[in-house]
C-alpha positions in Angstrom: 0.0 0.0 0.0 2.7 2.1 0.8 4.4 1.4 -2.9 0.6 2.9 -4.2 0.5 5.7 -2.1 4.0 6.7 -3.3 3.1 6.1 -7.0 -0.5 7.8 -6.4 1.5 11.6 -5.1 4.0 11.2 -7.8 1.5 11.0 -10.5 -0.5 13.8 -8.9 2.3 16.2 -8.8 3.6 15.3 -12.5 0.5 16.3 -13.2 0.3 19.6 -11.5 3.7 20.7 -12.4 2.7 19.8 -16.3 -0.6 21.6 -15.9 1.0 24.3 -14.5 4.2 24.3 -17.4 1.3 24.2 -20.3 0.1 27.5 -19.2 3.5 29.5 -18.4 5.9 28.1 -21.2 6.3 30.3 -24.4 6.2 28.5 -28.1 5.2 25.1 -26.8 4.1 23.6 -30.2 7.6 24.6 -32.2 9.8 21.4 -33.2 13.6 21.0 -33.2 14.8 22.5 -36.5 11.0 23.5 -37.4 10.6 26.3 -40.0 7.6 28.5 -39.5 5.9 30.8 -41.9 6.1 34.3 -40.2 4.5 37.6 -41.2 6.9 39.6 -43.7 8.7 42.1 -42.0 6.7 45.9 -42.3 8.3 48.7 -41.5 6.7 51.5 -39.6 4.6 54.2 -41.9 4.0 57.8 -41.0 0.6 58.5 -40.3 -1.3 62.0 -39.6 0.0 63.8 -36.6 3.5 62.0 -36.5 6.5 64.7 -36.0 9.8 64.4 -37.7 13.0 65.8 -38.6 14.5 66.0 -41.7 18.3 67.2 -42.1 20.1 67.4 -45.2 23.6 68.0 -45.3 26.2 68.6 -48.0 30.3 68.1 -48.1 30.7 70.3 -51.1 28.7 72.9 -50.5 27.0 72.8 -46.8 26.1 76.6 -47.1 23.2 75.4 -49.5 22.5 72.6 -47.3 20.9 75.0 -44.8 18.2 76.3 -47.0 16.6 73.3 -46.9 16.8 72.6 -43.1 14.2 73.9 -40.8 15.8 76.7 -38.0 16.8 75.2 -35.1 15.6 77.5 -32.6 15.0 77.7 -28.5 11.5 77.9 -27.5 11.3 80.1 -24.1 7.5 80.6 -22.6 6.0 78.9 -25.8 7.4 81.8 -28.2 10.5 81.9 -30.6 13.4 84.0 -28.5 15.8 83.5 -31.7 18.1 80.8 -33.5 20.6 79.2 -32.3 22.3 76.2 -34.0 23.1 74.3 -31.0 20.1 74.1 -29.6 16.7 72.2 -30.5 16.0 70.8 -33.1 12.4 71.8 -35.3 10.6 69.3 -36.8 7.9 68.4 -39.1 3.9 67.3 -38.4 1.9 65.3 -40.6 -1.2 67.4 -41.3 -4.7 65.0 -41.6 -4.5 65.5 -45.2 -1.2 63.0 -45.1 1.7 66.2 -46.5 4.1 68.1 -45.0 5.7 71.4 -46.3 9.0 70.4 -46.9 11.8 73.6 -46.6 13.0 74.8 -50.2 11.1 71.9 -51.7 7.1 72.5 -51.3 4.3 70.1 -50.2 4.6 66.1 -50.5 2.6 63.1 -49.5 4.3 61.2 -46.2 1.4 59.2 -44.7 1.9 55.6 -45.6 5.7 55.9 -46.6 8.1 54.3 -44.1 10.9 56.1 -43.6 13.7 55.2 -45.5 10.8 55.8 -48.6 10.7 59.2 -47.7 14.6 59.7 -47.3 15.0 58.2 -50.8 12.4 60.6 -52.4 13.6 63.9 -50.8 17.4 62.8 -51.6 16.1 61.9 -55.2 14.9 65.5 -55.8 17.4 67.3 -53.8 19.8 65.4 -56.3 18.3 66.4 -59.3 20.3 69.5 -60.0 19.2 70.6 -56.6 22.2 69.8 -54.1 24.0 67.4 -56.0 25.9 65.5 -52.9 22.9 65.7 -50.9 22.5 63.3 -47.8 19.5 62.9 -46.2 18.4 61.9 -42.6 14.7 61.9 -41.7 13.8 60.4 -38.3 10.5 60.2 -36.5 10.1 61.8 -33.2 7.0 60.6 -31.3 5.8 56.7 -32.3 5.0 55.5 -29.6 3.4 52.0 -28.4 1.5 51.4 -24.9 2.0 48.5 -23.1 -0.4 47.6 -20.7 -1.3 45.1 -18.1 0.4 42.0 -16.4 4.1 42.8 -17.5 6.8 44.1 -15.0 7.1 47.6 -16.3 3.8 49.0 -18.2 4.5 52.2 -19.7 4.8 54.0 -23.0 7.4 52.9 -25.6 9.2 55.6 -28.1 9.8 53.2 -30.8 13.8 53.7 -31.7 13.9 51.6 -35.5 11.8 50.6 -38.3 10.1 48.0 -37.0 9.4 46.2 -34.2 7.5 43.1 -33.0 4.8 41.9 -30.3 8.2 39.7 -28.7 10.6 42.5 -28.4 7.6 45.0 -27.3 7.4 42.4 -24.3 11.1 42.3 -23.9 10.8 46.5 -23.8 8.4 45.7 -20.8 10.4 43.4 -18.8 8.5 40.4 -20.1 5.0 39.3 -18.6 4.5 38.5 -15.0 3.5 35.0 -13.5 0.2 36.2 -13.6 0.1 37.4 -17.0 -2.4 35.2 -19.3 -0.5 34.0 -22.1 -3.2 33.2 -24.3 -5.1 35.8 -24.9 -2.5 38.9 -25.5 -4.3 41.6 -27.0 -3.2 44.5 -29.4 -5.6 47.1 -30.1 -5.1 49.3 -33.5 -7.2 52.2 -35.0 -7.3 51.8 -38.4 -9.0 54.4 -40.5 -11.0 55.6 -37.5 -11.7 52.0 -36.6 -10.2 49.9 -33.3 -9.1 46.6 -34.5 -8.6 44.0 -31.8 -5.7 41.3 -32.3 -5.4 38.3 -29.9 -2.8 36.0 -29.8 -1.2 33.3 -28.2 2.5 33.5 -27.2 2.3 30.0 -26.2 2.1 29.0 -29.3 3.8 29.4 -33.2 0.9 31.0 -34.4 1.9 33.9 -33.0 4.5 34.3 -36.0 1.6 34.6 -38.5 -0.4 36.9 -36.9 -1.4 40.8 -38.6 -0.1 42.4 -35.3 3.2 40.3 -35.0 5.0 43.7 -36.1 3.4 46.6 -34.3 2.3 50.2 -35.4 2.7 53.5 -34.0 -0.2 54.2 -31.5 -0.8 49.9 -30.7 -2.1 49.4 -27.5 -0.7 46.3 -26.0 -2.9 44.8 -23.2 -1.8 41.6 -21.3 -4.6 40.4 -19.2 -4.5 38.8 -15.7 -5.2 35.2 -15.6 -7.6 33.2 -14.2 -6.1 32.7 -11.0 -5.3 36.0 -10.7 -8.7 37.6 -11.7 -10.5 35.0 -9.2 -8.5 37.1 -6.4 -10.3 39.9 -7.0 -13.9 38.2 -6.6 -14.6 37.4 -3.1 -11.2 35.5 -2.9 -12.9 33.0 -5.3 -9.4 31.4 -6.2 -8.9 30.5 -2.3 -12.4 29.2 -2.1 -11.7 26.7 -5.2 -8.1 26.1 -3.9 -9.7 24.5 -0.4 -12.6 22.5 -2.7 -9.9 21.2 -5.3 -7.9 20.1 -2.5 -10.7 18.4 -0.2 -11.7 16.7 -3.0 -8.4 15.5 -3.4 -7.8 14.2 -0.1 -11.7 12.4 -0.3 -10.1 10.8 -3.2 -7.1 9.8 -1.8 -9.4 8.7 1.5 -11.3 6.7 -0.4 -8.8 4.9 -3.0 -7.3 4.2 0.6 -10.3 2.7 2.0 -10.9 0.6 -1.2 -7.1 -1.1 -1.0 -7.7 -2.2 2.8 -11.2 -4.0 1.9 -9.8 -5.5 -1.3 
């Protein structure tokens, strides 16, 4: 009986530890040496209301280079005190219509280009019997991402390259807590004045394939708690069903006890 008994706990906690490993472990279905179809890589677009700077410099001739640059100016009480080239720098804002006034160059489209798109356009024209040696640098200044929920460090994200996935967005975060639900990671995203909701699963592959594997400017990020955690909140409902799973345990254990000694 003793031999049973032994065999009877081990099983039970094998089976709690891999209950508890199928909800916690990340990319549980991939295979040794398994390739997976992922999303193509998308680089971030500028969309209406995103700032940048644009800065185009010459070697040959860097006096003509500044007509095209914004001033760089200090801002003191919200008004222009004067320019000063060592100070901050101006930038650009998408108006709703998608264009920007580009210095010495006039209006263009930049809503939907990424930004190496737009750096190849305005060094194209700048080039055409413009500024010759041109070199152009545009950078965004405010895309942002919002990561919310069961992670270690929720908080606002200034995205710092092209592109970036839902896996390094968590990384950015500190990675989810224990009590983060791993299932059901959601990324909200307006799209033309509509809020698209992504979920996805980072226990599994699948993840790879989804449309909000690389995220956008403005993406919300929500990690929800899980279900042990959101039973805390409701009249301590996960210590309630902690005591019942475990009495029901030890009646089962009683039991299979009482059955061996009258066998």
């Amino acid at each position: 009986m003793k031999k049973f008994l032994l065999l009877l706990t081990t099983a039970i906690v094998t089976f709690t530890s891999c209950n508890t490993k199928e909800k916690v472990v990340y990319f549980q279905d991939i295979q040794n040496a398994e390739v997976i179809q992922a999303q193509m890589v998308e680089n971030l677009k500028f969309q209406p209301g995103d700032r940048l700077t644009i800065v185009v410099t010459s070697s040959l001739t860097p006096e003509d280079a500044v007509s095209y640059n914004l001033p760089i100016v200090t801002m003191q009480a919200g008004s222009v005190t004067g320019q000063n080239y060592s100070n901050q720098m101006s930038y650009y804002t998408v108006e709703p219509d998608g264009m920007i006034e580009v210095a010495g160059l006039g209006r263009m489209v930049i809503a939907g280009k990424s930004r190496s798109e737009v750096t190849e356009e305005l060094q194209n024209k700048l080039r055409n019997g413009l500024l010759n040696d041109a070199i152009v640098a545009v950078n965004p200044v405010n895309q942002y991402i919002n990561i919310l929920g069961e992670v270690k460090t929720p908080n606002r994200y200034l995205l710092n390259k092209d592109n970036i996935t839902i896996l390094e967005a968590i990384t950015m975060a500190g990675d989810l807590t224990i009590q983060g639900d791993r299932s059901n990671i959601l990324v909200m995203r307006n799209e033309n004045g509509q809020v698209k909701n992504y979920y996805m699963d980072i226990r599994s592959k699948d993840i790879f394939s989804s449309p909000a594997f690389y995220l956008k400017q403005n993406d919300i990020v929500y990690v929800q708690p899980n279900e042990v955690k959101s039973n805390n909140y409701v009249n301590n409902g996960n210590s309630i069903r902690q005591i019942s799973t475990w009495l029901s345990l030890l009646s089962f254990i009683t039991t299979t006890i009482i059955l061996i000694k009258n066998w």
